[in-house]
N, CA and C atoms as a LAMMPS dump frame, in Angstrom:
ITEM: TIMESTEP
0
ITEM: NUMBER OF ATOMS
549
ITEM: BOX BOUNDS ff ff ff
-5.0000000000000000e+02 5.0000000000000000e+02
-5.0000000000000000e+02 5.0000000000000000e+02
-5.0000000000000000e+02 5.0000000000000000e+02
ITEM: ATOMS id mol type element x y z
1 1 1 N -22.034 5.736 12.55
2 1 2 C -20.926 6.582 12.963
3 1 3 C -21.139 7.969 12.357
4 2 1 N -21.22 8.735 13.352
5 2 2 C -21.312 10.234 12.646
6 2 3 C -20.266 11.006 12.453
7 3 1 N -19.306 11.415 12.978
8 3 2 C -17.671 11.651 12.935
9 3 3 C -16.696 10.832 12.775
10 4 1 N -15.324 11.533 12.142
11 4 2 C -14.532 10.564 12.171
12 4 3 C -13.45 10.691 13.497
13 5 1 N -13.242 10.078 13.292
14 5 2 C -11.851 9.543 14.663
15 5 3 C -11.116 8.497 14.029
16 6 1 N -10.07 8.611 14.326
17 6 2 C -8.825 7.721 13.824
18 6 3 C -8.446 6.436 14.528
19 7 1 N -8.531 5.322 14.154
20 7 2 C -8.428 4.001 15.193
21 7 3 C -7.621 3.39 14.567
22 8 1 N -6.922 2.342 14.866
23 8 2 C -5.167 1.551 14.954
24 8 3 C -5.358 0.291 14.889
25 9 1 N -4.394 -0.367 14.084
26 9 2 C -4.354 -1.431 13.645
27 9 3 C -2.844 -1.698 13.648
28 10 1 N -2.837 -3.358 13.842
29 10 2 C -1.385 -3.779 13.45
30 10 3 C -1.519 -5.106 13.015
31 11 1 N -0.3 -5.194 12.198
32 11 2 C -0.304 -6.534 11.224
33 11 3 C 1.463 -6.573 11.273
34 12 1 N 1.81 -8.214 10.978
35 12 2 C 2.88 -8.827 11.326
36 12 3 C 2.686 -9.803 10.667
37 13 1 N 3.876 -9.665 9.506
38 13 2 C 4.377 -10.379 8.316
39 13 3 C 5.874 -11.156 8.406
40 14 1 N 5.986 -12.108 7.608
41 14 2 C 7.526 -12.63 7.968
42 14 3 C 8.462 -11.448 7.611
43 15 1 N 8.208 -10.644 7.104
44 15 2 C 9.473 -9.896 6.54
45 15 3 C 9.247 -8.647 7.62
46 16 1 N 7.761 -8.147 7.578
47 16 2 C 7.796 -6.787 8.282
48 16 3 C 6.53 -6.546 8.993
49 17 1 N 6.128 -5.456 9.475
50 17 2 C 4.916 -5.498 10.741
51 17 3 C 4.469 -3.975 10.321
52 18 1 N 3.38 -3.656 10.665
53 18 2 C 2.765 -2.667 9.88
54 18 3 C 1.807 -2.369 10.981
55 19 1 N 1.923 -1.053 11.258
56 19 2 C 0.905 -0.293 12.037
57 19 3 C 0.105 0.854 11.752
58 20 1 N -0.886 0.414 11.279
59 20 2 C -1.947 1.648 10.435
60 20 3 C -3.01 2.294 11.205
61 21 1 N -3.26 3.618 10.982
62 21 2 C -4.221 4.496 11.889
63 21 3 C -5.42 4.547 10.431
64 22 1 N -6.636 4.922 10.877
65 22 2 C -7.745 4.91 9.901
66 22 3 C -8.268 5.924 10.492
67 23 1 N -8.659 6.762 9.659
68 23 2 C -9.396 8.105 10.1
69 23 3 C -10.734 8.146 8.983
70 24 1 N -11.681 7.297 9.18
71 24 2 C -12.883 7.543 8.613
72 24 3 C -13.707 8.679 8.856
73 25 1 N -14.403 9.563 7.689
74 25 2 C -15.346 10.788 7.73
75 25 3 C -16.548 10 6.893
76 26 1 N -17.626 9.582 7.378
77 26 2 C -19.051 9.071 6.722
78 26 3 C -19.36 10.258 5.563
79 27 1 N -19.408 11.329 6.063
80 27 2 C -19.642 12.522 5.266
81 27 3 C -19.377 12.767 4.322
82 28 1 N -18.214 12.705 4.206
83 28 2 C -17.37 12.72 2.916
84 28 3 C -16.806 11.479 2.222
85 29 1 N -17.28 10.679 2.902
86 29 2 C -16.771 9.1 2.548
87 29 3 C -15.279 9.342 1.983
88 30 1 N -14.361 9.465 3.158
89 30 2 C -13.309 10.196 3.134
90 30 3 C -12.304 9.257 3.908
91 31 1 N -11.194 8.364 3.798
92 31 2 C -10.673 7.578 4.75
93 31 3 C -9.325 8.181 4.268
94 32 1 N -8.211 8.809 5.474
95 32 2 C -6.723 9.246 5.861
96 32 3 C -6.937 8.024 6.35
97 33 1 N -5.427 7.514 6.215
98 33 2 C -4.729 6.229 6.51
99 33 3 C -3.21 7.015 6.623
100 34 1 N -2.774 6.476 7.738
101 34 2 C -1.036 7.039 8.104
102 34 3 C -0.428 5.272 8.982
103 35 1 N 0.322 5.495 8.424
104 35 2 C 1.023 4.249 8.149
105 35 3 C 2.759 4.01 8.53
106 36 1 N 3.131 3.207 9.544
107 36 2 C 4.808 3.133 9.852
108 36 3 C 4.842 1.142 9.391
109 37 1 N 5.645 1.445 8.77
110 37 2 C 6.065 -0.233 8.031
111 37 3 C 7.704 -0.262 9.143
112 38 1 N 7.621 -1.339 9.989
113 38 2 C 8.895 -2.083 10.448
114 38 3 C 9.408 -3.168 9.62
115 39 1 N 10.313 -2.652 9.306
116 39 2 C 11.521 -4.236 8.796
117 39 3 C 12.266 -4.729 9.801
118 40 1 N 11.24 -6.226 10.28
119 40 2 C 11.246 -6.591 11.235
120 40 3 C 12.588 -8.041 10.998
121 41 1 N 13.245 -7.611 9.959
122 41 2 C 14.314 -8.805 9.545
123 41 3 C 15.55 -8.424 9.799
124 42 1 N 16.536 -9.684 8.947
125 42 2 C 17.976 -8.697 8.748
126 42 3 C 18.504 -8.96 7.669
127 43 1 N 17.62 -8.557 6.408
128 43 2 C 18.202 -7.894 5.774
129 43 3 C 17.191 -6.54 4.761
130 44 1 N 17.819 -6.167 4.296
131 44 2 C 16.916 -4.731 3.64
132 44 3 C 15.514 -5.549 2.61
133 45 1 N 13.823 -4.58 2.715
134 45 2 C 12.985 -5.036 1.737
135 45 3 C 12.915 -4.475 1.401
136 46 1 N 11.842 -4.346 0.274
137 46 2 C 10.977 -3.104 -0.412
138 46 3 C 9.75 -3.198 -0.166
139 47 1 N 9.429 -1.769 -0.476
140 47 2 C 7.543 -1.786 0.347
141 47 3 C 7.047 -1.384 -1.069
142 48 1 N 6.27 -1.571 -1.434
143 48 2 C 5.431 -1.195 -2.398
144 48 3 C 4.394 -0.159 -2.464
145 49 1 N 4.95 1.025 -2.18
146 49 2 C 3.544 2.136 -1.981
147 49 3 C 4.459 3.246 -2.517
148 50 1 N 4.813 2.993 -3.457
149 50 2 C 5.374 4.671 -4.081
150 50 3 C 5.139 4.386 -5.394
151 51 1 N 4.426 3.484 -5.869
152 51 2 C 3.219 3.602 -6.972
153 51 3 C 4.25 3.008 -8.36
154 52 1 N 4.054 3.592 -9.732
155 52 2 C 5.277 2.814 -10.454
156 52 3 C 5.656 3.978 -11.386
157 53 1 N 6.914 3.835 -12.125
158 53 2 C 7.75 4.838 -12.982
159 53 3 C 6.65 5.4 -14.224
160 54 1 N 5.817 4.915 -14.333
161 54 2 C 5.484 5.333 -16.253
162 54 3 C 4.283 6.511 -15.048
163 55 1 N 3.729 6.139 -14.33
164 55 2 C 2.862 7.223 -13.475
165 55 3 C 3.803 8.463 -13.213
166 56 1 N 5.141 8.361 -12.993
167 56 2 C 5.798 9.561 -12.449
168 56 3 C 5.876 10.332 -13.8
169 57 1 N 6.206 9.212 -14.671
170 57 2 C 6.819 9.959 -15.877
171 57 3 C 5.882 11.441 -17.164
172 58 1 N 4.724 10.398 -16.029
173 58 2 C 3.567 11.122 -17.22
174 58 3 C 2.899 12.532 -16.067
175 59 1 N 3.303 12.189 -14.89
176 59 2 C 3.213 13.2 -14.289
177 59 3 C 1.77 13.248 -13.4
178 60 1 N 1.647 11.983 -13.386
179 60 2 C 0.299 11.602 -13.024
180 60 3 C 0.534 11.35 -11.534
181 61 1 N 1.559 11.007 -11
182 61 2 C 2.318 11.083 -9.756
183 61 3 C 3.401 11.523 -9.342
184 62 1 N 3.482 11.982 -8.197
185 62 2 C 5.027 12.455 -7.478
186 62 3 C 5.848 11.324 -7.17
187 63 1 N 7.389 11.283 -7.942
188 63 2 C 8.368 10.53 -7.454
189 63 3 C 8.399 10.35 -5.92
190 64 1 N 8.252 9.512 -5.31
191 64 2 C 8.538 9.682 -3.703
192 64 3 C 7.275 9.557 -3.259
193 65 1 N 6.258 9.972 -3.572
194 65 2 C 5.129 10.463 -2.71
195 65 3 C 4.48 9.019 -3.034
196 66 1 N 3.223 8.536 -1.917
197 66 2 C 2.43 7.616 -1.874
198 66 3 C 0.896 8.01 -2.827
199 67 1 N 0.748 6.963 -3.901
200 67 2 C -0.309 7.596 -4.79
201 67 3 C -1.284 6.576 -4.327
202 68 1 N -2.674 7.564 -4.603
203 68 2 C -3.853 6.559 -4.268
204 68 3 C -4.16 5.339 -4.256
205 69 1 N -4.245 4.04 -3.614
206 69 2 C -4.399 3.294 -3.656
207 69 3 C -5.2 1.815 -4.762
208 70 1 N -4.968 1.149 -5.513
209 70 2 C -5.883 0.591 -5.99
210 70 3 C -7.028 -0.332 -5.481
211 71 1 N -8.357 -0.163 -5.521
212 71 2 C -8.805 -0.916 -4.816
213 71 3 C -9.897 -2.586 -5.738
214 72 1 N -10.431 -3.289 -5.098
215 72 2 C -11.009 -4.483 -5.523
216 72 3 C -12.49 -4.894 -4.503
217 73 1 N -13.061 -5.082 -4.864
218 73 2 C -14.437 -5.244 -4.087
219 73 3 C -14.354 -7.272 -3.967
220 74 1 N -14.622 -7.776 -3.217
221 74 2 C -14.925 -9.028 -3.284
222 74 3 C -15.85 -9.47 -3.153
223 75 1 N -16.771 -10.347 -3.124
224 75 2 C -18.005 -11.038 -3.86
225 75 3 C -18.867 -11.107 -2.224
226 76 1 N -18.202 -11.203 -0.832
227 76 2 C -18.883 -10.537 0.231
228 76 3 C -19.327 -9.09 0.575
229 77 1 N -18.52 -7.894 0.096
230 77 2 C -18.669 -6.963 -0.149
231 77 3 C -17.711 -5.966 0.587
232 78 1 N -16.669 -7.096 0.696
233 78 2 C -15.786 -6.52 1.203
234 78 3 C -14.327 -5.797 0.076
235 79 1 N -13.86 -3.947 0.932
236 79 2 C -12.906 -3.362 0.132
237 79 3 C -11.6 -3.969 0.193
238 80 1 N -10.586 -4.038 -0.673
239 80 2 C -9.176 -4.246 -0.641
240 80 3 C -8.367 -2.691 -0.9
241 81 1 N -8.123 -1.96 -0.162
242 81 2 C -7.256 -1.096 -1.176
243 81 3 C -5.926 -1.715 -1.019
244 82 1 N -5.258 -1.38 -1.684
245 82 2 C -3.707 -1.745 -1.694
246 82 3 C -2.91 -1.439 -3.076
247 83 1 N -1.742 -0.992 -2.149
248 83 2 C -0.282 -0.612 -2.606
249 83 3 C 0.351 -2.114 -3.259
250 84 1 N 0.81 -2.357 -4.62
251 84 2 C 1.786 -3.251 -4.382
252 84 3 C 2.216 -3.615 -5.62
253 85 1 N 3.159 -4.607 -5.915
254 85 2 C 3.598 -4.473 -7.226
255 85 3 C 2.639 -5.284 -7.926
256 86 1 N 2.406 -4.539 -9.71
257 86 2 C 1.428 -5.588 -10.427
258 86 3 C 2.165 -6.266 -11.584
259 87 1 N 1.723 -7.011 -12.052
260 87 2 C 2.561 -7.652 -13.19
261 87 3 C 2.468 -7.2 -14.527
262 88 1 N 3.307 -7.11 -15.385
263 88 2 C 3.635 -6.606 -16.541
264 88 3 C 1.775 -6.956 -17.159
265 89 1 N 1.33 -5.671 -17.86
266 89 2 C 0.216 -6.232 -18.654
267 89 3 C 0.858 -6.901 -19.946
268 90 1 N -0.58 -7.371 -20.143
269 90 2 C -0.138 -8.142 -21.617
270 90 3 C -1.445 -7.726 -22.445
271 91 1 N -0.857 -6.94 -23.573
272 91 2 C 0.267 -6.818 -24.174
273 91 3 C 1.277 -5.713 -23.608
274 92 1 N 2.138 -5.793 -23.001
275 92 2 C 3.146 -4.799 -23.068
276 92 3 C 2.995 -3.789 -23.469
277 93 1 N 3.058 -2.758 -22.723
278 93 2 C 2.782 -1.513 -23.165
279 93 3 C 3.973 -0.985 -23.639
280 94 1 N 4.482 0.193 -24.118
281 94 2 C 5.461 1.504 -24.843
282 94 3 C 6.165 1.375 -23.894
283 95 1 N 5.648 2.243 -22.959
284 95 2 C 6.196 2.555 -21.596
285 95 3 C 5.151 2.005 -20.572
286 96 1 N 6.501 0.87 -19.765
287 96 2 C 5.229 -0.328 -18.855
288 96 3 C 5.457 0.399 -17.174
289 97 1 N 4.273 0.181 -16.299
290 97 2 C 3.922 0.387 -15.322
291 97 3 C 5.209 -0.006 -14.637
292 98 1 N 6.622 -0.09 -14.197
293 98 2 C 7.464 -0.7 -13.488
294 98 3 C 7.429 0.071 -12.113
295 99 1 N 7.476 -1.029 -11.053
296 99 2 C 6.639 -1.148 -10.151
297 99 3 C 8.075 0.055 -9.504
298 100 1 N 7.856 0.792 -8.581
299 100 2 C 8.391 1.678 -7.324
300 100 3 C 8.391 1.504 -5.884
301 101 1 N 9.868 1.105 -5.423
302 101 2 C 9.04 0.589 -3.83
303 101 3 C 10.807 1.539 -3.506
304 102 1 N 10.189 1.252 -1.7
305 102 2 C 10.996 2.158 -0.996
306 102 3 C 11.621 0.994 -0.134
307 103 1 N 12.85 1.693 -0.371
308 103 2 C 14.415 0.578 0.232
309 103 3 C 14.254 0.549 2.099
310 104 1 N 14.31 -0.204 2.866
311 104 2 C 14.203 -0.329 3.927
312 104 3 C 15.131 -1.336 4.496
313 105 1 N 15.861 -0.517 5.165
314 105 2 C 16.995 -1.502 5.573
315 105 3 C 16.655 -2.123 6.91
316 106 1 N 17.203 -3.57 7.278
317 106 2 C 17.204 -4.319 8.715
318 106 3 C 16.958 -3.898 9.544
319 107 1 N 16.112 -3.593 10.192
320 107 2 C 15.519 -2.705 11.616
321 107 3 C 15.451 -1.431 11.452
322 108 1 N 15.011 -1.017 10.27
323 108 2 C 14.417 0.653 10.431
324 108 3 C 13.212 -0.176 9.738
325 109 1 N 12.591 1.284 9.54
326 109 2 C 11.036 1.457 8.647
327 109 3 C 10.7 2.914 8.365
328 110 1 N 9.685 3.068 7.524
329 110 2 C 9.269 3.983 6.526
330 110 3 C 7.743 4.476 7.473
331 111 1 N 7.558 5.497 6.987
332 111 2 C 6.172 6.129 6.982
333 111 3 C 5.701 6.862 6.424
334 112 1 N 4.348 6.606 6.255
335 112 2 C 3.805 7.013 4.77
336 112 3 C 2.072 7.207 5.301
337 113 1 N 1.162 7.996 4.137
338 113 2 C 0.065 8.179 4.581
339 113 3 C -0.651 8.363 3.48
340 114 1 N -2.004 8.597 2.969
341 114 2 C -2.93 8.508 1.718
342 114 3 C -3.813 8.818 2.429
343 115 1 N -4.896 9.642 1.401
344 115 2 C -6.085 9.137 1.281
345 115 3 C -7.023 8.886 0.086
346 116 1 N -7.909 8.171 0.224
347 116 2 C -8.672 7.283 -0.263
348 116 3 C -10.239 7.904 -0.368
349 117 1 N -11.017 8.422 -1.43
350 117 2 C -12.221 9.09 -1.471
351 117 3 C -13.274 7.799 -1.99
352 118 1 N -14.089 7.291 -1.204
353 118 2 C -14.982 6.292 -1.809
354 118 3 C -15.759 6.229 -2.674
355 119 1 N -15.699 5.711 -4.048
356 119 2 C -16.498 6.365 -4.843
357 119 3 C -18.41 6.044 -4.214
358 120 1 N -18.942 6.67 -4.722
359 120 2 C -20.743 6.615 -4.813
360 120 3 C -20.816 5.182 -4.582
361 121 1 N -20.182 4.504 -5.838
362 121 2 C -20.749 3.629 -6.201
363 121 3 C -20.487 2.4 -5.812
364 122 1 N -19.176 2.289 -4.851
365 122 2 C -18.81 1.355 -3.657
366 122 3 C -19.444 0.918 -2.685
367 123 1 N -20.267 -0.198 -2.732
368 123 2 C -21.166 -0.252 -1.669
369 123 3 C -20.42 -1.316 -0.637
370 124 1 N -19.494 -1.672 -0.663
371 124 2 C -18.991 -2.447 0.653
372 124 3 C -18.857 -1.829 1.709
373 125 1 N -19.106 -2.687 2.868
374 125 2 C -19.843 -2.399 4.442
375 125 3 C -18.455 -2.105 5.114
376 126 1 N -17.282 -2.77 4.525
377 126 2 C -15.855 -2.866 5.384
378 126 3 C -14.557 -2.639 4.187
379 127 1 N -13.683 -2.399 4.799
380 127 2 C -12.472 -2.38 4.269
381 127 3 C -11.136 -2.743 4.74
382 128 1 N -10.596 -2.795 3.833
383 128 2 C -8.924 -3.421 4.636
384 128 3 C -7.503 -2.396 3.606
385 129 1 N -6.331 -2.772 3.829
386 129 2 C -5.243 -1.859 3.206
387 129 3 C -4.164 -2.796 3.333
388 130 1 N -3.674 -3.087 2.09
389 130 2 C -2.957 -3.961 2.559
390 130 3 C -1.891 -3.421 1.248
391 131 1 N -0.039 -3.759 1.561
392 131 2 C 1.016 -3.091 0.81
393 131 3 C 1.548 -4.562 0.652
394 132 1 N 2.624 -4.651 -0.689
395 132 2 C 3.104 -5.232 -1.189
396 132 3 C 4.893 -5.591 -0.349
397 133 1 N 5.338 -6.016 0.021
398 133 2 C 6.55 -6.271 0.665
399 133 3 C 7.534 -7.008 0.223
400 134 1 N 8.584 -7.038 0.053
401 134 2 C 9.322 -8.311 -0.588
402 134 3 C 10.728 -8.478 0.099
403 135 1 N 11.667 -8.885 -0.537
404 135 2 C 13.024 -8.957 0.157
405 135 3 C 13.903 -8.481 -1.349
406 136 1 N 14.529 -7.272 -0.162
407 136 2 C 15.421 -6.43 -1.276
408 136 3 C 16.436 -7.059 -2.347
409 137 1 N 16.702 -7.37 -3.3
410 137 2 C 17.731 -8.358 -4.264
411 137 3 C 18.462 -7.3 -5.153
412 138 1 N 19.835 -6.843 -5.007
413 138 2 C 19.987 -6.516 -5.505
414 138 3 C 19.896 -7.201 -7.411
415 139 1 N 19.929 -8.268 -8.019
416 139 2 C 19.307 -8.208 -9.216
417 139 3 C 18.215 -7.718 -9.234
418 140 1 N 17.139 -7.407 -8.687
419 140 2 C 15.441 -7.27 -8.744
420 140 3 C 15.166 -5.749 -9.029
421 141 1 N 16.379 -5.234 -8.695
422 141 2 C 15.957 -3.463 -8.146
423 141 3 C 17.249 -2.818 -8.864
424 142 1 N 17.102 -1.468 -9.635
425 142 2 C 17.97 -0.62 -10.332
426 142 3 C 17.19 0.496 -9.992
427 143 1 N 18.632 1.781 -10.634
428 143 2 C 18.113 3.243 -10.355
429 143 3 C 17.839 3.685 -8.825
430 144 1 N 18.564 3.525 -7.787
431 144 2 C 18.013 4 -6.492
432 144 3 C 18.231 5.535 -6.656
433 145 1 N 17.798 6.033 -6.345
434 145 2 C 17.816 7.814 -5.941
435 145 3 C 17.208 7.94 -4.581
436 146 1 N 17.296 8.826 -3.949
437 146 2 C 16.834 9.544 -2.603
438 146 3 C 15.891 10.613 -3.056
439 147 1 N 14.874 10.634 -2.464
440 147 2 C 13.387 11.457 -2.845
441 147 3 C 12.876 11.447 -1.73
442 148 1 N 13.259 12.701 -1.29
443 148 2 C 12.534 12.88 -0.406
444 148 3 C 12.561 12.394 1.346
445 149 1 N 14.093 12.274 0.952
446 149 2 C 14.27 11.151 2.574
447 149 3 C 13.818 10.071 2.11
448 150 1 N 13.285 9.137 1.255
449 150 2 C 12.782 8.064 0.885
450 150 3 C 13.659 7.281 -0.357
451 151 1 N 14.535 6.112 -0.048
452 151 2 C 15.129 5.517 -0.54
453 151 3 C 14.475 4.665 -1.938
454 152 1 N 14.107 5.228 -3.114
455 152 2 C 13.379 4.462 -3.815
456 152 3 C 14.366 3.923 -5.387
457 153 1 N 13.814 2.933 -5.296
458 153 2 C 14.392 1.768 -6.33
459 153 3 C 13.294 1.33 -7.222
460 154 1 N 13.367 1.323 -8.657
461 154 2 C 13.185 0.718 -9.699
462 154 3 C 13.034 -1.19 -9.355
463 155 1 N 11.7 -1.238 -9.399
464 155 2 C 11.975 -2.947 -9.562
465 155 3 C 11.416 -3.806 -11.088
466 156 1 N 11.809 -4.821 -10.678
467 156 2 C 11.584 -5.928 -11.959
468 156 3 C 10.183 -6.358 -11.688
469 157 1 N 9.793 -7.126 -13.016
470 157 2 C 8.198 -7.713 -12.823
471 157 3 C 8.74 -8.656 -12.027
472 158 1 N 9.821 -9.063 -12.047
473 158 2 C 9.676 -10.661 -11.118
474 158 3 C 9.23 -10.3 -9.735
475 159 1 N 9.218 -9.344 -9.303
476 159 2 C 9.024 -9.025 -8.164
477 159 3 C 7.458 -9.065 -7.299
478 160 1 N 7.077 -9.67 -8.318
479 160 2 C 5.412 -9.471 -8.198
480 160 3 C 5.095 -10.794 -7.737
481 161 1 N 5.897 -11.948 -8.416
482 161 2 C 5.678 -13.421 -7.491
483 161 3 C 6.695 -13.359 -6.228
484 162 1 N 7.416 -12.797 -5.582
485 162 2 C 8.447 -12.526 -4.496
486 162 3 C 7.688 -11.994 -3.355
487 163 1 N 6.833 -11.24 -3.995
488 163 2 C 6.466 -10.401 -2.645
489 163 3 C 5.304 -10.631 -1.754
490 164 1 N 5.018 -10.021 -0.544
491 164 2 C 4.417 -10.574 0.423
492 164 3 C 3.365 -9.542 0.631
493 165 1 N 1.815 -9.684 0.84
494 165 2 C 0.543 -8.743 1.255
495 165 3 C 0.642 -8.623 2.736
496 166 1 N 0.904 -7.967 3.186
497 166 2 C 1.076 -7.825 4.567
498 166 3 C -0.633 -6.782 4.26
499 167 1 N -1.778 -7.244 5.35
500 167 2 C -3.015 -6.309 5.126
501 167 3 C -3.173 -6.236 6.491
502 168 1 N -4.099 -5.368 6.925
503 168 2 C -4.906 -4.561 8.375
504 168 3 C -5.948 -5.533 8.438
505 169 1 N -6.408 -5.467 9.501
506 169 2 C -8.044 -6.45 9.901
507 169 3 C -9.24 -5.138 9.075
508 170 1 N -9.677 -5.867 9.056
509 170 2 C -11.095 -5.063 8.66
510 170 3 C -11.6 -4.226 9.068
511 171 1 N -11.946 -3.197 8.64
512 171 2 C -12.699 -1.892 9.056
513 171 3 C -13.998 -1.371 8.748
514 172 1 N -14.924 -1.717 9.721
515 172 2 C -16.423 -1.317 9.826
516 172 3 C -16.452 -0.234 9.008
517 173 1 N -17.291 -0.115 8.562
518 173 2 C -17.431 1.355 7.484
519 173 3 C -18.269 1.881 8.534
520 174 1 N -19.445 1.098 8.667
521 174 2 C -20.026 1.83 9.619
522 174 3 C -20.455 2.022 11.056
523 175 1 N -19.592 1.512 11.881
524 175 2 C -19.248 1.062 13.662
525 175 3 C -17.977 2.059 13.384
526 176 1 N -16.841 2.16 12.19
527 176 2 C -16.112 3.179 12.45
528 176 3 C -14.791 2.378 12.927
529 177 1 N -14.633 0.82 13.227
530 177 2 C -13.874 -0.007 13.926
531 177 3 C -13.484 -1.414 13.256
532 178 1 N -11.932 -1.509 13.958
533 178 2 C -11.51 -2.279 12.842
534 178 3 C -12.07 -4.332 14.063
535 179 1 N -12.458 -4.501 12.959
536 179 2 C -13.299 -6.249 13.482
537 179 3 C -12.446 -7.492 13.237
538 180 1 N -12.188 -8.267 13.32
539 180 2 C -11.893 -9.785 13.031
540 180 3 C -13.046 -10.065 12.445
541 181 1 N -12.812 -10.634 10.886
542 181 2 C -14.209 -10.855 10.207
543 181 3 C -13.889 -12.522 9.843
544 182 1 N -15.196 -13.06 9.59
545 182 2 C -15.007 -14.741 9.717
546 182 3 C -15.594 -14.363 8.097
547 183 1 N -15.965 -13.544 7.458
548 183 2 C -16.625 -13.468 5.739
549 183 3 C -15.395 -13.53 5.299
């Protein structure tokens, strides 16, 4: 693939459905991802892509805004990036990573976009993107504020066994196209 062009994906989760565009550049090993999450239920979730509080605090991220993705290589050589909540480290830090997701009520949805610079040293052939989802509780979630047009809430670690990977099919790194992979 010598240019990029942007190609579409959709994924459908019990809670919500996710339609992602991929705009791969070989050149720059450069992937824009723009992204509309449906809450395809009835009642309000949280999405997991507005990264977590001790990142805002230190200024390492924008409240509201979608921060770079974390990613994981798997033993085929395939990428994971993904948004989503992680669990308290151990040992506990000062000030702990508490996870940030955006409030989405019963038949609306959010949209959001990133990108993702591959390092050198990433040699997987494909990739996928996949966000963290859960079902909104009010015990689970404190602190809502509005940022940005974006309804975001403070969540609990419990929230990390609750929630759901809603991910994209796979994306050729180098066909440029997203595949059904049997690896």
């Amino acid at each position: 693939m010598s240019a990029s062009r942007a190609v579409s994906t959709e994924a459908t989760g019990s809670l919500a459905s996710v339609k992602a565009s991929f705009d791969y550049s070989p050149s720059q090993r450069l992937l824009k991802v723009a992204y509309r999450i449906e809450n395809t239920g009835n009642q309000a979730v949280a999405v997991f892509d507005r990264g977590d509080r001790h990142a805002v605090l230190s200024r390492k991220h924008t409240a509201g805004a979608v921060p770079t993705p974390y990613f994981a290589v798997d033993e085929q050589g395939g990428v994971t990036l993904s948004h989503e909540a992680l669990p308290l480290p151990a040992p506990a830090p000062t000030s702990p990573p508490t996870p940030l997701a955006a409030r989405v009520a019963a038949g609306a949805s959010l949209e959001g976009n990133f990108q993702f610079a591959l390092p050198m040293s990433l040699e997987g052939d494909r990739l996928r993107w996949c966000v963290g989802v859960a079902p909104f509780t009010e015990a689970d979630f404190s602190a809502g504020e509005k940022v940005d047009e974006v309804d975001l809430w403070r969540a609990s670690f419990a929230v990390v066994e609750s929630q759901q990977r809603l991910c994209t099919a796979w994306f050729d790194l180098e066909r440029g196209a997203f595949v059904e992979s049997s690896r």
